[in-house]
C-alpha atoms as an extended CHARMM CRD file, in Angstrom:
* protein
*
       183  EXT
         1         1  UNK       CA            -24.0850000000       38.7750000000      -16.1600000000  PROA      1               0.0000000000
         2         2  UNK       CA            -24.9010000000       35.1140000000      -17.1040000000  PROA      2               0.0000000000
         3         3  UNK       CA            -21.7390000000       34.9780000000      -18.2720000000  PROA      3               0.0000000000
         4         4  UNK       CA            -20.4280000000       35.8360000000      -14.9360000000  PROA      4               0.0000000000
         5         5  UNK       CA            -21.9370000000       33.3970000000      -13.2560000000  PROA      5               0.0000000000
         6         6  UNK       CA            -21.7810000000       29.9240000000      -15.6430000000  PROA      6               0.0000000000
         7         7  UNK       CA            -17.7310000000       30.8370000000      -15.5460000000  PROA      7               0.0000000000
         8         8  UNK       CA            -18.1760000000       31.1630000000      -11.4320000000  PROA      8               0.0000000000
         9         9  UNK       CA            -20.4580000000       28.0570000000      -11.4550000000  PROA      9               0.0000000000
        10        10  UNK       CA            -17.4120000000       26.3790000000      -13.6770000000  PROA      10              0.0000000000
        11        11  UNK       CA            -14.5880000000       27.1830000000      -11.6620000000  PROA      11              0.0000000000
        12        12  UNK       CA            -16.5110000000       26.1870000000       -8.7270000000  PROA      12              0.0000000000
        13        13  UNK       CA            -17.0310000000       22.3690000000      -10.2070000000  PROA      13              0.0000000000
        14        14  UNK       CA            -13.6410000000       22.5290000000      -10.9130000000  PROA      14              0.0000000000
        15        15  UNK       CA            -12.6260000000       23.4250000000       -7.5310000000  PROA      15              0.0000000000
        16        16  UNK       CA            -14.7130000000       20.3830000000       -6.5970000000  PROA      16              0.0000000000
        17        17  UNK       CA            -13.4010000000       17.8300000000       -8.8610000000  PROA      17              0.0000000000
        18        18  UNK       CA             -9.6110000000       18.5240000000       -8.2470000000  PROA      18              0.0000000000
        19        19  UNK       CA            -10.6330000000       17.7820000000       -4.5720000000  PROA      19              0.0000000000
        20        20  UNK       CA            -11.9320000000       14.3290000000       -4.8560000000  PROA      20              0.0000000000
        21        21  UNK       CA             -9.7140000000       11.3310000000       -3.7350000000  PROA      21              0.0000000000
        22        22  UNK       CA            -10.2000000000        7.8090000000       -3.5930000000  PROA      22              0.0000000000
        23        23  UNK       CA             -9.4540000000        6.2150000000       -0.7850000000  PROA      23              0.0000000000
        24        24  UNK       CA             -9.6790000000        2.7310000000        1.2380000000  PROA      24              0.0000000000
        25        25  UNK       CA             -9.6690000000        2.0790000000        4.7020000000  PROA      25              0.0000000000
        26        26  UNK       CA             -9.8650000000       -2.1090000000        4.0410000000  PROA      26              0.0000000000
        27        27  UNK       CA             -7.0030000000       -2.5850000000        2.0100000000  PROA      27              0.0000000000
        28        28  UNK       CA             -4.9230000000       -5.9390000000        2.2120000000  PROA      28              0.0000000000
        29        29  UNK       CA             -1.2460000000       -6.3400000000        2.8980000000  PROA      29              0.0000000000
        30        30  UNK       CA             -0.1090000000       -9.8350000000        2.8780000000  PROA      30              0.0000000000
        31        31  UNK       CA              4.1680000000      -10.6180000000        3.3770000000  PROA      31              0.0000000000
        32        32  UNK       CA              5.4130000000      -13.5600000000        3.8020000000  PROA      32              0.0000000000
        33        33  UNK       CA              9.2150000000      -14.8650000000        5.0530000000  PROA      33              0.0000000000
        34        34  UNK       CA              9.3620000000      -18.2040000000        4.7390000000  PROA      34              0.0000000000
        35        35  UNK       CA             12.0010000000      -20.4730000000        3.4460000000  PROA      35              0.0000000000
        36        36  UNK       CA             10.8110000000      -24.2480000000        2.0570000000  PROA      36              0.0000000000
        37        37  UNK       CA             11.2160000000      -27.1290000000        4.6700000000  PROA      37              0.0000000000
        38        38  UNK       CA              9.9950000000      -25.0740000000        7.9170000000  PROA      38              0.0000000000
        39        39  UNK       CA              7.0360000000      -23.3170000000        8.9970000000  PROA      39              0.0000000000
        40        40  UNK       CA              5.2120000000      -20.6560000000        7.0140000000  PROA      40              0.0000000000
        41        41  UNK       CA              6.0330000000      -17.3740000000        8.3750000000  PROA      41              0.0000000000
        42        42  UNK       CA              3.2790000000      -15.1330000000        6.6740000000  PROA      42              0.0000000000
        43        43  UNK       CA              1.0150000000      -12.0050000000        8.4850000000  PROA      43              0.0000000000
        44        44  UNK       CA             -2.1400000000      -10.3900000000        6.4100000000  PROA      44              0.0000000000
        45        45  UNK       CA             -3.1310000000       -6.4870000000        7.4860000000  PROA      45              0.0000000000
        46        46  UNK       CA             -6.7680000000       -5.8470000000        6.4760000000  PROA      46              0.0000000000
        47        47  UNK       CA             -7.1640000000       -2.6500000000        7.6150000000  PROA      47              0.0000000000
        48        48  UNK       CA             -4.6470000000       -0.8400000000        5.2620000000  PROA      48              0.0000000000
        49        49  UNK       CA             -5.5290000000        3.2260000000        4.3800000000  PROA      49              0.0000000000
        50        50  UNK       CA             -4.5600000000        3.2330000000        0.9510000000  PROA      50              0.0000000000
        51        51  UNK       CA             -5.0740000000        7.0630000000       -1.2720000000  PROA      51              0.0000000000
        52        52  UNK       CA             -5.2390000000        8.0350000000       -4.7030000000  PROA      52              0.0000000000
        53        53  UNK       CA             -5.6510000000       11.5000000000       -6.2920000000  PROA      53              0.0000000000
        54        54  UNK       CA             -6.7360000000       10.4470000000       -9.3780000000  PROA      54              0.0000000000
        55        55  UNK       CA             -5.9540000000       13.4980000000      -11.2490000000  PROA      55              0.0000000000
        56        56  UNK       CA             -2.1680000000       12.9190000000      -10.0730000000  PROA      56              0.0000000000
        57        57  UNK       CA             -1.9150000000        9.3040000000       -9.8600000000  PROA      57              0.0000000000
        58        58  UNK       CA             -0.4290000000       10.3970000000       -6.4220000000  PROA      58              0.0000000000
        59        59  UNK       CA             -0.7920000000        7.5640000000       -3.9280000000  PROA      59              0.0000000000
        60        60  UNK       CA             -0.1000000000        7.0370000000       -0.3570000000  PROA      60              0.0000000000
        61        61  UNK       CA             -0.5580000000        4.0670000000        2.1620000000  PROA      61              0.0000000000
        62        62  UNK       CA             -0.6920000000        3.3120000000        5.8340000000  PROA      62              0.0000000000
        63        63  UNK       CA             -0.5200000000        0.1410000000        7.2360000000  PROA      63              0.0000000000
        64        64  UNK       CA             -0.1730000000       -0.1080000000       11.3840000000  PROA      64              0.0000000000
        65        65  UNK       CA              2.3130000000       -2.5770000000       12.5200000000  PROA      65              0.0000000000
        66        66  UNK       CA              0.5640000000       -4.1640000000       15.0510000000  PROA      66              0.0000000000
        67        67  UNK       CA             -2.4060000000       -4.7800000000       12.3180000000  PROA      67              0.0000000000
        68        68  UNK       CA             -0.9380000000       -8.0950000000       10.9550000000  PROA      68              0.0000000000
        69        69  UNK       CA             -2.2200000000      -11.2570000000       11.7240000000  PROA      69              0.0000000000
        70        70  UNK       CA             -0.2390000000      -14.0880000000       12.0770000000  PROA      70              0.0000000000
        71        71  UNK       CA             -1.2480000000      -18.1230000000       12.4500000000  PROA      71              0.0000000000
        72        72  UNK       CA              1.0310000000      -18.7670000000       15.2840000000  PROA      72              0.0000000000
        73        73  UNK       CA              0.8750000000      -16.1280000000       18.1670000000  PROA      73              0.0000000000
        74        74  UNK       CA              4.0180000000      -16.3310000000       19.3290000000  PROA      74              0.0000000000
        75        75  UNK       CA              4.6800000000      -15.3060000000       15.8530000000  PROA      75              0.0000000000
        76        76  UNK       CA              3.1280000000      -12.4000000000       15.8080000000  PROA      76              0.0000000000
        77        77  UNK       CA              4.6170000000      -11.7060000000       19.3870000000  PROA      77              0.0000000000
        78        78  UNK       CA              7.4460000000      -11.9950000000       18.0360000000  PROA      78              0.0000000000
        79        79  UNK       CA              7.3970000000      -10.2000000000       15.0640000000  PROA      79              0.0000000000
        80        80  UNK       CA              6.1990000000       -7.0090000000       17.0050000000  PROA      80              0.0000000000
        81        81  UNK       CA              8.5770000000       -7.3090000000       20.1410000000  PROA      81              0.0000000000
        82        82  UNK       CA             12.0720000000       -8.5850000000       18.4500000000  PROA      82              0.0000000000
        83        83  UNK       CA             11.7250000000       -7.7640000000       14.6070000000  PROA      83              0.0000000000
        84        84  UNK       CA              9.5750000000       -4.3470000000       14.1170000000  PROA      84              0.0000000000
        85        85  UNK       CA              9.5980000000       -3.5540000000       16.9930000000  PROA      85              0.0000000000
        86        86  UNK       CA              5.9220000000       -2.0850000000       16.7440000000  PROA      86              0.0000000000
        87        87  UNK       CA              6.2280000000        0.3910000000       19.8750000000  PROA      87              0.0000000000
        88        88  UNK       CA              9.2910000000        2.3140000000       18.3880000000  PROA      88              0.0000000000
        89        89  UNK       CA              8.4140000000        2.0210000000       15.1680000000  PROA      89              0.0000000000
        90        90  UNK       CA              4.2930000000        1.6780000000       14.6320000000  PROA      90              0.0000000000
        91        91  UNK       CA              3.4710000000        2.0560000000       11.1900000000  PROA      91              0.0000000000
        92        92  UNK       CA              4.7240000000        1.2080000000        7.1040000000  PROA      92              0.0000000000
        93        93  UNK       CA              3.8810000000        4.2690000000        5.0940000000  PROA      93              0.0000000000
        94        94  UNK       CA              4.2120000000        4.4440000000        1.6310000000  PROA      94              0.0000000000
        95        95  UNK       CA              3.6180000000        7.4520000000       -0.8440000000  PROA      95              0.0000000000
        96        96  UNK       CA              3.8550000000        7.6360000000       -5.0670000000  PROA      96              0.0000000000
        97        97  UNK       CA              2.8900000000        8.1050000000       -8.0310000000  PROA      97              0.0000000000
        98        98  UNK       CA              1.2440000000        5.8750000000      -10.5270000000  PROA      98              0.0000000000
        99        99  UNK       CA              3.0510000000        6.4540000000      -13.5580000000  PROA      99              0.0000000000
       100       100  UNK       CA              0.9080000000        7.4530000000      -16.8570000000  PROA      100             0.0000000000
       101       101  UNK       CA             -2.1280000000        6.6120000000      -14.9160000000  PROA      101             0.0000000000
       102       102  UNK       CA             -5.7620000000        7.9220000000      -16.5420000000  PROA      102             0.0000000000
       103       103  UNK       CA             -8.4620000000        7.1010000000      -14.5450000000  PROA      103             0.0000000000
       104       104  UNK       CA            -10.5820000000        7.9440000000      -17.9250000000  PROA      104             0.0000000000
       105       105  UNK       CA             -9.1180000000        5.1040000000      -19.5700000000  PROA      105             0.0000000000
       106       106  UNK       CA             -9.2530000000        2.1820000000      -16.6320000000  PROA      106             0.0000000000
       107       107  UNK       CA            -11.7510000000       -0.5820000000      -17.9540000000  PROA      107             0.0000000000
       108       108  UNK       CA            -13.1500000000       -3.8260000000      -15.9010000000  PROA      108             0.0000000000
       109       109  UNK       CA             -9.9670000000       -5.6240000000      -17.5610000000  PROA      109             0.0000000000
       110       110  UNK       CA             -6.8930000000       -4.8620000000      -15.5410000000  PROA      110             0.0000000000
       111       111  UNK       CA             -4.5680000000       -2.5570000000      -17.3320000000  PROA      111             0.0000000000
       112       112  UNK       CA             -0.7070000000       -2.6500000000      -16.4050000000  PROA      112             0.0000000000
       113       113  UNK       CA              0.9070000000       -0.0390000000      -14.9620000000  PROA      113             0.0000000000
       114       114  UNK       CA              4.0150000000        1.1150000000      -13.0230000000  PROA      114             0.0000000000
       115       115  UNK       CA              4.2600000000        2.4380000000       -9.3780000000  PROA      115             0.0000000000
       116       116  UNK       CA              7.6760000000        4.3740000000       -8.2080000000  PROA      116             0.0000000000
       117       117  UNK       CA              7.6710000000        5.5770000000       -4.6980000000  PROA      117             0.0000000000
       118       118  UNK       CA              9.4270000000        5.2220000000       -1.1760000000  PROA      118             0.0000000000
       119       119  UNK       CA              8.1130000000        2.8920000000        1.3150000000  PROA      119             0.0000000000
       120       120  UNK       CA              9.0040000000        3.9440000000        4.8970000000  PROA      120             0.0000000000
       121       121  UNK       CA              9.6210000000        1.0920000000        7.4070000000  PROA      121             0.0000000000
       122       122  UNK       CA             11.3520000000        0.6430000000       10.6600000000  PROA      122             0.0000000000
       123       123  UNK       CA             12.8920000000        4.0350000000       10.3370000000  PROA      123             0.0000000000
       124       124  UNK       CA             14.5630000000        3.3080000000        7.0880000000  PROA      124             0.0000000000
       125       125  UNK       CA             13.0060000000        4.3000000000        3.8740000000  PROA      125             0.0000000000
       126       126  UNK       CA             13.8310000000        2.8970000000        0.1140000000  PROA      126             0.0000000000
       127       127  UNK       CA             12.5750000000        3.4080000000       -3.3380000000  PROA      127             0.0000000000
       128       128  UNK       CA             10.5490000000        1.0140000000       -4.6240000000  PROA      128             0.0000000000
       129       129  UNK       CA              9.1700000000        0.4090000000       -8.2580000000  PROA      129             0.0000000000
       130       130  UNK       CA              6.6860000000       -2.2660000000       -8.9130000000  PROA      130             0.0000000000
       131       131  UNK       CA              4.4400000000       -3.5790000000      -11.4010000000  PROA      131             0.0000000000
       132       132  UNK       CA              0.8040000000       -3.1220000000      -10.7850000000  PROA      132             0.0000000000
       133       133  UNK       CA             -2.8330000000       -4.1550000000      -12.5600000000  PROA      133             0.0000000000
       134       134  UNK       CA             -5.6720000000       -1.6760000000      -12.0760000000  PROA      134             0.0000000000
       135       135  UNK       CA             -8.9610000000       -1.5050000000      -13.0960000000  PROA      135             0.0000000000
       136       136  UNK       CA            -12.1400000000       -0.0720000000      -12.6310000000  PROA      136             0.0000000000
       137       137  UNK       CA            -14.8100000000       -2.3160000000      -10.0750000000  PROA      137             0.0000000000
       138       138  UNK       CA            -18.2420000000       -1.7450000000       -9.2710000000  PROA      138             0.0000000000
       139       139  UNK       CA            -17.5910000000        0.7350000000       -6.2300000000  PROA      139             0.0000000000
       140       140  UNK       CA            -14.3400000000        2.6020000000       -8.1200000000  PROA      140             0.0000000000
       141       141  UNK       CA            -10.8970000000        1.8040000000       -8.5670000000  PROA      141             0.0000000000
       142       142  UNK       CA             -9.2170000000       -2.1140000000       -8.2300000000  PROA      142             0.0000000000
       143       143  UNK       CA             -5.0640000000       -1.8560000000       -7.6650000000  PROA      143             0.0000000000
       144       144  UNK       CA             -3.1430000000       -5.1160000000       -6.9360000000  PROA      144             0.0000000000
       145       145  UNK       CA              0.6790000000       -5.6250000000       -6.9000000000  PROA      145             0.0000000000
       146       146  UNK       CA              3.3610000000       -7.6940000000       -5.2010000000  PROA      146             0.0000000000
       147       147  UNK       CA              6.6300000000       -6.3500000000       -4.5120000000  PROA      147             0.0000000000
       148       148  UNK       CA              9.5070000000       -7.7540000000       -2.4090000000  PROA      148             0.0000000000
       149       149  UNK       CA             12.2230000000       -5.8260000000       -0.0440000000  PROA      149             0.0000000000
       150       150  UNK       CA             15.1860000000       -7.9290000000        1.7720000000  PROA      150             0.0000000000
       151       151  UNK       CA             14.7760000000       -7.0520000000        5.7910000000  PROA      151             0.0000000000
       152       152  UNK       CA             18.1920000000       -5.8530000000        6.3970000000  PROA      152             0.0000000000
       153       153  UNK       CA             17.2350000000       -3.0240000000        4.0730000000  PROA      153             0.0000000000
       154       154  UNK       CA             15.4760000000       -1.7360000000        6.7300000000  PROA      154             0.0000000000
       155       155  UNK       CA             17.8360000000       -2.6120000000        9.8230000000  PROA      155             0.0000000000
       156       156  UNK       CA             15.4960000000       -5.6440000000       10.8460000000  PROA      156             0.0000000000
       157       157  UNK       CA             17.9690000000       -8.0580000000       12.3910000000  PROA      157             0.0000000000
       158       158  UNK       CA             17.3020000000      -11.8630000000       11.9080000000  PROA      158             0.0000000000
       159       159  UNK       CA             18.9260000000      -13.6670000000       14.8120000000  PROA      159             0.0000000000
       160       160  UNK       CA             21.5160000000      -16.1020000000       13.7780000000  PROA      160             0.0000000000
       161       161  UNK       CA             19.5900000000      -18.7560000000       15.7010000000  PROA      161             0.0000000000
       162       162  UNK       CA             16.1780000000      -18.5190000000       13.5350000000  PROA      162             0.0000000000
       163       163  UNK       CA             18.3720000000      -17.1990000000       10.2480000000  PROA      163             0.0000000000
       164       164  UNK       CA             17.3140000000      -20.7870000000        8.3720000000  PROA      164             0.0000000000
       165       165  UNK       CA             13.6260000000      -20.9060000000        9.1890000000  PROA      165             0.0000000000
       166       166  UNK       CA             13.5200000000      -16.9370000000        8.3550000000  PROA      166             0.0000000000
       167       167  UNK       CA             13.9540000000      -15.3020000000        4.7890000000  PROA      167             0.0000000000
       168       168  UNK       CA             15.8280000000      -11.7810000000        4.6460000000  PROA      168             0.0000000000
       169       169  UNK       CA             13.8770000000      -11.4150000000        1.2960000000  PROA      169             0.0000000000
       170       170  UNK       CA             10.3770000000      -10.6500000000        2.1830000000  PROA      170             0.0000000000
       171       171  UNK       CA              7.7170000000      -10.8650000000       -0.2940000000  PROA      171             0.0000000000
       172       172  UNK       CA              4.3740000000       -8.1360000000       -0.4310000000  PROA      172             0.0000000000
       173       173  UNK       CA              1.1760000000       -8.7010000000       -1.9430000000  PROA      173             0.0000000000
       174       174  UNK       CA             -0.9270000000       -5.6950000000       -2.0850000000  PROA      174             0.0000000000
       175       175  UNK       CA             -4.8230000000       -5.2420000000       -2.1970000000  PROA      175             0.0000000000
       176       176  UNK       CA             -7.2670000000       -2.2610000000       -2.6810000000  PROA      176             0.0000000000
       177       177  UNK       CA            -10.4700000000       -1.2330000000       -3.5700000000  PROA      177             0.0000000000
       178       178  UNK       CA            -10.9620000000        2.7840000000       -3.6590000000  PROA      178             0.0000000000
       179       179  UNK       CA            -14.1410000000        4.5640000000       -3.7290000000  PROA      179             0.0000000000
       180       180  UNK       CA            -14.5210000000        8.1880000000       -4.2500000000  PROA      180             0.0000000000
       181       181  UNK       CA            -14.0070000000       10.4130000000       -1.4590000000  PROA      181             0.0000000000
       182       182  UNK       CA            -15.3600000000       14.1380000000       -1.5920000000  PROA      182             0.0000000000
       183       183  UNK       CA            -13.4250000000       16.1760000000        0.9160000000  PROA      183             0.0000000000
């Protein structure tokens, strides 16, 4: 009978565990357009969702379009009205895998790793592979990486008369702290 229930009481914690994400609801997005000589064309999103199933190394992210903050607000008009066109098309989402990650073996030194997934923009959705530093921090998991994508990947047109002072390849600087979240 005590067998019984210490193998109950076991499959129960292990119920548990494979349940627990991580998750942030404050993570950073930073891109930035700009070509030397003109004005910086750069936005920051600080209210990113950003997942990770740490027993996968499954992760998924959420950014709202309408989030990022530009300088200049007729920038940001801009950007939302004539380039993302935030109404139609409201949110980035982006969902992969870390590959060979082991939260067991993540230190307070950043360790490298690789991240494959899709990132879903403006209707249009491409692979993307990136290099990425994570580590462990004080309230759970640190991941940083920087990635670029050219607009016209993802049908965003650059009007010919703003084509110089705008550049098709955008760069992405990504930002996250994840804490443990019990569902």
């Amino acid at each position: 009978m005590k067998k019984t229930i210490l193998i109950a009481m076991l499959c129960f914690c292990a119920i548990g565990v494979s349940q627990e994400k991580m998750i942030s609801k404050s993570a950073k997005v930073i891109f930035e357009a700009s070509v030397p000589s003109f004005e910086e064309v750069k936005a920051v999103n600080q209210n990113v969702t950003f997942v990770l199933n740490p027993a996968t190394g499954e992760i998924a992210s959420l950014a709202l379009m309408k989030g990022f903050q530009f300088k200049v607000a007729l920038m940001e008009e801009h950007f939302n009205e004539n380039y993302i066109e935030s109404d139609q098309y409201p949110k980035a989402v982006f969902k992969g895998k870390i590959q060979g990650f082991d939260l067991q073996s993540l230190t307070v030194n950043p360790k490298d790793f690789i991240i494959k997934g899709k990132l879903e923009l403006h209707g249009k959705s491409r692979d993307i592979n990136t290099a990425a530093k994570i580590s462990r921090s004080p309230s759970g998991v640190s991941i940083s990486c920087n990635f670029s994508v050219n607009a016209s990947d993802f049908n965003i047109e650059i009007p010919n008369l703003v084509k110089s002072k705008l550049s098709n390849k955008i760069n992405i600087q990504v930002a996250a702290v994840l804490e443990t979240n019990r569902q």
